[in-house]
KEZA-853826 format. One record per residue: residue in three letters; x, y, z of N, C-alpha, C in turn. Coordinates in steps of 0.001 Angstrom, whole numbers, plus 500000, padded with zeros to 6 digits. Each point is the difference from the previous one (the first is absolute). Layout:
% residues N
<node "ALA"; <X; Y; Z>; <X; Y; Z>; <X; Y; Z>>
...
% end
This chain:
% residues 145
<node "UNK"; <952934; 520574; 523107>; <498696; 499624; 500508>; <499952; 498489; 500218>>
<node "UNK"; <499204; 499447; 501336>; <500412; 498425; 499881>; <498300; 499726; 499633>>
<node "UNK"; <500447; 498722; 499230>; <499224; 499773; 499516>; <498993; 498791; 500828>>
<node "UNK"; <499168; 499137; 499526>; <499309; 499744; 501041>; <500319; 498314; 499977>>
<node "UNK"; <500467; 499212; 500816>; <500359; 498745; 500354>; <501398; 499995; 499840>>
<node "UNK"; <500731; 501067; 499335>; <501375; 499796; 499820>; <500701; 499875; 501132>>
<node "UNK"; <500941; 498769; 500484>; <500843; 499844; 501347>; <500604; 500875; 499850>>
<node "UNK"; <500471; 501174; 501301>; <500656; 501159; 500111>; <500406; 498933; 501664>>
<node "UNK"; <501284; 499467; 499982>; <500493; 499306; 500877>; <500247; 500942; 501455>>
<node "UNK"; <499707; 499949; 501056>; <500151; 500669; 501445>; <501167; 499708; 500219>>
<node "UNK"; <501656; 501151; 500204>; <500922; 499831; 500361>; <500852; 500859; 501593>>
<node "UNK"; <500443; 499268; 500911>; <500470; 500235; 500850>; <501571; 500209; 499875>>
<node "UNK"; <500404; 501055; 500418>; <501419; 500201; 499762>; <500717; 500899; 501513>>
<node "UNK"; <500919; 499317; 500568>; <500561; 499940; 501047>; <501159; 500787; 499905>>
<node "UNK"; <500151; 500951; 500663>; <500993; 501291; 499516>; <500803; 500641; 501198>>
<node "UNK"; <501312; 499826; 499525>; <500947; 500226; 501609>; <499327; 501541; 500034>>
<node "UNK"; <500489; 500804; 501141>; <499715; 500933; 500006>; <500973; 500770; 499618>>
<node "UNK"; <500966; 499635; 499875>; <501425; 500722; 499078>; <500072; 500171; 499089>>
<node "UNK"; <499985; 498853; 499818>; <500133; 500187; 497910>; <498912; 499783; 499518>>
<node "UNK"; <499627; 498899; 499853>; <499135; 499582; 499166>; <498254; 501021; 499863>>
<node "UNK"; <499783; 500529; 501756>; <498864; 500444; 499934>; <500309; 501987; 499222>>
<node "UNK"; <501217; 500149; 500465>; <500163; 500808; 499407>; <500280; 500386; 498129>>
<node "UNK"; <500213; 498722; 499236>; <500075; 499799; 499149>; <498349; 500267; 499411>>
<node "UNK"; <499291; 499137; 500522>; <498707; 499953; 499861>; <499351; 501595; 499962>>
<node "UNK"; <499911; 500667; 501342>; <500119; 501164; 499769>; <500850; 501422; 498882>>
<node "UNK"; <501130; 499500; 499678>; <500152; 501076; 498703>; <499353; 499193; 499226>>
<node "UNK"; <499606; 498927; 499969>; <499228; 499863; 498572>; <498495; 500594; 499428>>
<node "UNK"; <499548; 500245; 501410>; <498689; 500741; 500359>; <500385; 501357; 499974>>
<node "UNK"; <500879; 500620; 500125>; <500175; 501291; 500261>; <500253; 500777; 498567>>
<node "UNK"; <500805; 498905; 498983>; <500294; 500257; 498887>; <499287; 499798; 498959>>
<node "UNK"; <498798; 499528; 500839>; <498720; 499766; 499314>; <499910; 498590; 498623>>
<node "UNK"; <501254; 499339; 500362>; <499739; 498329; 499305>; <498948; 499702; 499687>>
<node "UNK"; <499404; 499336; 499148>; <499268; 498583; 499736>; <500794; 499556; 500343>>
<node "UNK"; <498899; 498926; 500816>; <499869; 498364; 500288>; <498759; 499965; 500492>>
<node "UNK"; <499486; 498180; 499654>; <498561; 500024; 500467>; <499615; 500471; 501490>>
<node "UNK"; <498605; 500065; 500163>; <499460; 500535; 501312>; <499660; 498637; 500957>>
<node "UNK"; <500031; 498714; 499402>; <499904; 499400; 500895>; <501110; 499463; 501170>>
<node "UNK"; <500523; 500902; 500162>; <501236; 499576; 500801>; <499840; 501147; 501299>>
<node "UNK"; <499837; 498764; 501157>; <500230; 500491; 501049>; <501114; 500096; 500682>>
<node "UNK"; <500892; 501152; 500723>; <501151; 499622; 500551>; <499653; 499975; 501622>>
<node "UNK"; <500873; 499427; 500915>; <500373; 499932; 500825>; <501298; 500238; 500607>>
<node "UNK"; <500101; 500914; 500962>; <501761; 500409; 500229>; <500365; 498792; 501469>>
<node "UNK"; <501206; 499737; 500012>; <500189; 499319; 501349>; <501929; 500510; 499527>>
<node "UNK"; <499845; 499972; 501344>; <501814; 500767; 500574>; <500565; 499538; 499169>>
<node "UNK"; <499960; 498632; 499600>; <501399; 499334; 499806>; <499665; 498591; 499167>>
<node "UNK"; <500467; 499707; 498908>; <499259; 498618; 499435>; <500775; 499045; 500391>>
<node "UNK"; <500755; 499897; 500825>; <500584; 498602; 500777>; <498800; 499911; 500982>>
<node "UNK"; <499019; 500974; 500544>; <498642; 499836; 501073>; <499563; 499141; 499569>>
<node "UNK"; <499523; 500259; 498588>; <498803; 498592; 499729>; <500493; 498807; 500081>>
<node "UNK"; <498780; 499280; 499936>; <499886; 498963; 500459>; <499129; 498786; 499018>>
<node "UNK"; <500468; 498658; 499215>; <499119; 499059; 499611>; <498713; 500128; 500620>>
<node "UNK"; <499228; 500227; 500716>; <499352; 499868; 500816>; <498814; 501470; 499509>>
<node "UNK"; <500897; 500925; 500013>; <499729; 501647; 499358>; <499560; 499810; 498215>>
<node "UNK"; <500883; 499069; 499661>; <499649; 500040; 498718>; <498936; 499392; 499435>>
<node "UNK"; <500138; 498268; 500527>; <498599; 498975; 500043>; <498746; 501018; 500353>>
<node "UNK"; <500007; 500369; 500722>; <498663; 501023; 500767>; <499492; 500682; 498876>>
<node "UNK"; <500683; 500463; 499049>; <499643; 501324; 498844>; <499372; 498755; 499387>>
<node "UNK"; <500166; 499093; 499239>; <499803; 498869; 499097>; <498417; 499288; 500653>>
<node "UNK"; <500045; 499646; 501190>; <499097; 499465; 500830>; <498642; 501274; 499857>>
<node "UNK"; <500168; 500867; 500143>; <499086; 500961; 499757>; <499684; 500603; 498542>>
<node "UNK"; <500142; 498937; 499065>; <500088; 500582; 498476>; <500307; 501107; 499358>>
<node "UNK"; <501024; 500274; 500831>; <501222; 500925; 498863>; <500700; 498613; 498694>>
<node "UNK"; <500288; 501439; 498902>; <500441; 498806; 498718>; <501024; 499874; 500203>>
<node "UNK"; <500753; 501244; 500500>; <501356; 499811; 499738>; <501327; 501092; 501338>>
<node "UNK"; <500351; 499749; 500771>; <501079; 500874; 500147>; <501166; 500437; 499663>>
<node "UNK"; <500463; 500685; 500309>; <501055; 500302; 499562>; <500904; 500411; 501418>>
<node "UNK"; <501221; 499407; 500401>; <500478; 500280; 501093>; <501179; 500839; 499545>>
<node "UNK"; <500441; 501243; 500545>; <500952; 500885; 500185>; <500683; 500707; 500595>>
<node "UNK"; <501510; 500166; 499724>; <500492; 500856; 500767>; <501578; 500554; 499487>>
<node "UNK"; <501025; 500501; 500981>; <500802; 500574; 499390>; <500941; 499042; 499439>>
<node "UNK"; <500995; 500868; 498941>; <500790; 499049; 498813>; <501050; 499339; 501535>>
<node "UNK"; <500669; 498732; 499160>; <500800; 499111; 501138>; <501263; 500870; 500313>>
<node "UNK"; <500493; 500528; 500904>; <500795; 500808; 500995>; <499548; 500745; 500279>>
<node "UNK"; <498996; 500607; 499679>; <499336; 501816; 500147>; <499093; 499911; 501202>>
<node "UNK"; <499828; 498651; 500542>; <499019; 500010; 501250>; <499780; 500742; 500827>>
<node "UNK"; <499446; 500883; 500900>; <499887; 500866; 501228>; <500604; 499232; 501049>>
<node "UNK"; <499296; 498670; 499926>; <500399; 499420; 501280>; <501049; 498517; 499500>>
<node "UNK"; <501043; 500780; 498991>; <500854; 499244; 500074>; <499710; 498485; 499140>>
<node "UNK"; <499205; 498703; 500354>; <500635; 499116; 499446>; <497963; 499208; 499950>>
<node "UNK"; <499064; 501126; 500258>; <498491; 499837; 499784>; <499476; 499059; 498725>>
<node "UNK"; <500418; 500871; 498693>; <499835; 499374; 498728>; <500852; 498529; 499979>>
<node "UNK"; <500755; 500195; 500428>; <500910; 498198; 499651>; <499202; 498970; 501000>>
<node "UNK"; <499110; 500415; 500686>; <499070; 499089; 500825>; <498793; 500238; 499580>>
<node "UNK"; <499828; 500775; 499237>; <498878; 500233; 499274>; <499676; 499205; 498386>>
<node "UNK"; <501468; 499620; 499602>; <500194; 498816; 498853>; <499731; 498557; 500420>>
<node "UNK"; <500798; 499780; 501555>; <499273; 498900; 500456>; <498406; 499642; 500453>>
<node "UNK"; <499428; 500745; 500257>; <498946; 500099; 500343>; <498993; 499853; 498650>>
<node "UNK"; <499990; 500394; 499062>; <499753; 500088; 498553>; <500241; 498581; 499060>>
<node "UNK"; <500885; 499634; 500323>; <500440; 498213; 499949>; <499088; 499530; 500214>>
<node "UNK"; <499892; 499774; 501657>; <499443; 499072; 500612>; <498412; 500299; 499193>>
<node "UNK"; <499574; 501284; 500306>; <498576; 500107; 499412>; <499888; 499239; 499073>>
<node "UNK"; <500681; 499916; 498690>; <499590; 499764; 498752>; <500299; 498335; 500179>>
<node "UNK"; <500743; 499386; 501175>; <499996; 498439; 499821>; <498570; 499482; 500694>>
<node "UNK"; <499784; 500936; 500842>; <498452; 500517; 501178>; <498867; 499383; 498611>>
<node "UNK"; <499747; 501149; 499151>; <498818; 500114; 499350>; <500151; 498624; 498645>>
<node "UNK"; <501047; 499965; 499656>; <500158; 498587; 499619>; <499175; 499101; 500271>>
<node "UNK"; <500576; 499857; 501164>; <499468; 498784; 501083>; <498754; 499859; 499960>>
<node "UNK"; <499216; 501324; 500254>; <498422; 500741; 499977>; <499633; 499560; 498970>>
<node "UNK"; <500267; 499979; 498333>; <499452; 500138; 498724>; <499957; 501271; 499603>>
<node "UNK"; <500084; 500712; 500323>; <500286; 501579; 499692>; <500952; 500694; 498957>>
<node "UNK"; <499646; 500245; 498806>; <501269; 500439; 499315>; <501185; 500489; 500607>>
<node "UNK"; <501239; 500199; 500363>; <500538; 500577; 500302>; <500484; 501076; 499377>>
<node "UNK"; <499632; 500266; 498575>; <500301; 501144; 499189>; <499000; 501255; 500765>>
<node "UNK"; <499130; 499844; 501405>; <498924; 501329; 500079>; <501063; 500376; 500896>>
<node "UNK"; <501252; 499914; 500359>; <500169; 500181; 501037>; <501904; 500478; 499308>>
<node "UNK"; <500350; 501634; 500344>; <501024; 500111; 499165>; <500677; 500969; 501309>>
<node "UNK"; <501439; 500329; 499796>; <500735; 500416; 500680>; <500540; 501254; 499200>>
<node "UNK"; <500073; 500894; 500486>; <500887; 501019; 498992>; <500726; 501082; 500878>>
<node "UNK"; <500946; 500379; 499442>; <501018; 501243; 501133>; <499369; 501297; 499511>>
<node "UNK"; <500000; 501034; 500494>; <499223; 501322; 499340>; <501063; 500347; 500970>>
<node "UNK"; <500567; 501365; 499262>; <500434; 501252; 500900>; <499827; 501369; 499876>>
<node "UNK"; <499744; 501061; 501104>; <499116; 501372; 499386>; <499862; 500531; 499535>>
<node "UNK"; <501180; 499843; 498496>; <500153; 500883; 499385>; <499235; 498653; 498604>>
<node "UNK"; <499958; 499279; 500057>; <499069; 499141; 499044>; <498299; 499464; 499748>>
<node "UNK"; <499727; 501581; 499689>; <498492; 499844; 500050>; <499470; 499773; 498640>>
<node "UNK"; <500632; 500075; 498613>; <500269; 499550; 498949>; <499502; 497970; 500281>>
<node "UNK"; <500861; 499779; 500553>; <500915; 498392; 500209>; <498381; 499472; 500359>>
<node "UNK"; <499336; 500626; 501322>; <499452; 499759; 500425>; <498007; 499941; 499480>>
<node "UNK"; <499961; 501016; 499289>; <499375; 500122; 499141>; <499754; 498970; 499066>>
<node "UNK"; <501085; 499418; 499772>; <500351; 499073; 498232>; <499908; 498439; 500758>>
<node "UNK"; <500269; 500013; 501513>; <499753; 498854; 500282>; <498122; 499686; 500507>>
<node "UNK"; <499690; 500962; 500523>; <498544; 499603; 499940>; <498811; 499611; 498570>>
<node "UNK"; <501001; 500670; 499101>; <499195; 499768; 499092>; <500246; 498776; 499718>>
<node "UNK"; <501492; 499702; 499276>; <500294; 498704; 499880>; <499459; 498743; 501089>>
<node "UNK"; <500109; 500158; 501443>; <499057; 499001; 500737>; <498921; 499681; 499765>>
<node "UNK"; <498829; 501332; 499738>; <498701; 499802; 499760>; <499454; 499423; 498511>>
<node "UNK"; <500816; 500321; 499037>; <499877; 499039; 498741>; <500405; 498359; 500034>>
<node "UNK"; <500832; 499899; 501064>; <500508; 498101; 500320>; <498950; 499827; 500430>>
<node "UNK"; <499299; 500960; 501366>; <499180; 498961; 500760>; <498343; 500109; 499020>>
<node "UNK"; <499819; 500563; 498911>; <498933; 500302; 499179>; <499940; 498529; 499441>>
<node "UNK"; <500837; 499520; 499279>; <500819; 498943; 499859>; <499252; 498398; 500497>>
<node "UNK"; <500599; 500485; 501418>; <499964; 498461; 500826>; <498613; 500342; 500539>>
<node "UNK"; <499098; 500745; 499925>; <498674; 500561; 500427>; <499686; 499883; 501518>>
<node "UNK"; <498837; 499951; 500097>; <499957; 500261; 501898>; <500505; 498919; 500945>>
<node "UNK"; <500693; 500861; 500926>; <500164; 498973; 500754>; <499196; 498568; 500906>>
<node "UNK"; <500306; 498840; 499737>; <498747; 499375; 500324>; <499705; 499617; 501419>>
<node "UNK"; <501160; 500171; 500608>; <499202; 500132; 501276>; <499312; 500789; 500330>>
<node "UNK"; <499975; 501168; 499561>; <498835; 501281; 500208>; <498637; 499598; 499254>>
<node "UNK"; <499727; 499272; 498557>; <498772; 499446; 499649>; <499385; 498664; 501070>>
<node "UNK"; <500906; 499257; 500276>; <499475; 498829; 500737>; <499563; 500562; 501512>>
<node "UNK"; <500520; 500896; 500592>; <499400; 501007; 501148>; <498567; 500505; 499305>>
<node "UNK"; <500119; 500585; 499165>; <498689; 500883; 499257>; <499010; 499246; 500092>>
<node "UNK"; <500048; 498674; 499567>; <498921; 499327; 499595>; <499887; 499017; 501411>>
<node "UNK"; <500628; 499801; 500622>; <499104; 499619; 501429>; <499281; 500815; 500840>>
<node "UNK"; <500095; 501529; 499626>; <499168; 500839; 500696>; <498611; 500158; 499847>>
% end
């Protein structure tokens, strides 16, 4: 039951459609715990995203994402995830720059048969970002409205 003022952090999590979203899915199917505040999103391939994709989640007061996809060789499209590590870099030198923790912002490999893995990492995310509490660019938006 949540209780009332307790931060229950808003998390975005970015999920190849190979592995990772399928991971996500046996974890639902197998009927896991993990918290409910986690929204996923599927996109083909996590070499797609984009700094740009990620800032956007943050800019709109999400606490935390989580970017994912398949383990390093297992790619669909071959060599996606190893541009998907660079891309993940740059973010976290990105939000730096910003003032932005860079701990809201995590990378992880999931593959379909790891809905366990996947499970154990949302929880573990959502207790860090409980932690570092709301994201503040989402309060400093709040309060100019």
């Amino acid at each position: 039951m949540k209780e009332t003022g307790k931060f229950e952090p808003r998390i975005l999590v970015l999920t190849c459609n190979w592995c990772s979203y399928a991971g996500a899915d046996l974890a639902g199917v197998s009927r896991m715990q993990y918290p409910t505040n986690v929204r996923l999103m599927r996109v083909m391939c996590s070499g797609r995203v984009t700094p740009a994709m990620l800032l956007y989640a943050f800019e709109k007061g999400i606490d935390g994402v989580i970017y994912s996809g398949c383990h390093i060789g297992d790619c669909h499209y071959i060599s996606g995830n190893e541009k998907a590590i660079k891309v993940y870099e740059k973010t976290k030198r990105l939000m730096e720059a910003l003032g932005l923790d860079p701990r809201r912002l995590r990378q992880e490999w999931v593959s379909a048969a790891e809905g366990e893995r996947f499970a154990g990492i949302m929880t573990d995310f959502t207790e860090e970002l409980k932690k570092l509490g709301p994201n503040p660019i989402g309060e400093i938006k709040a309060k100019a409205q």
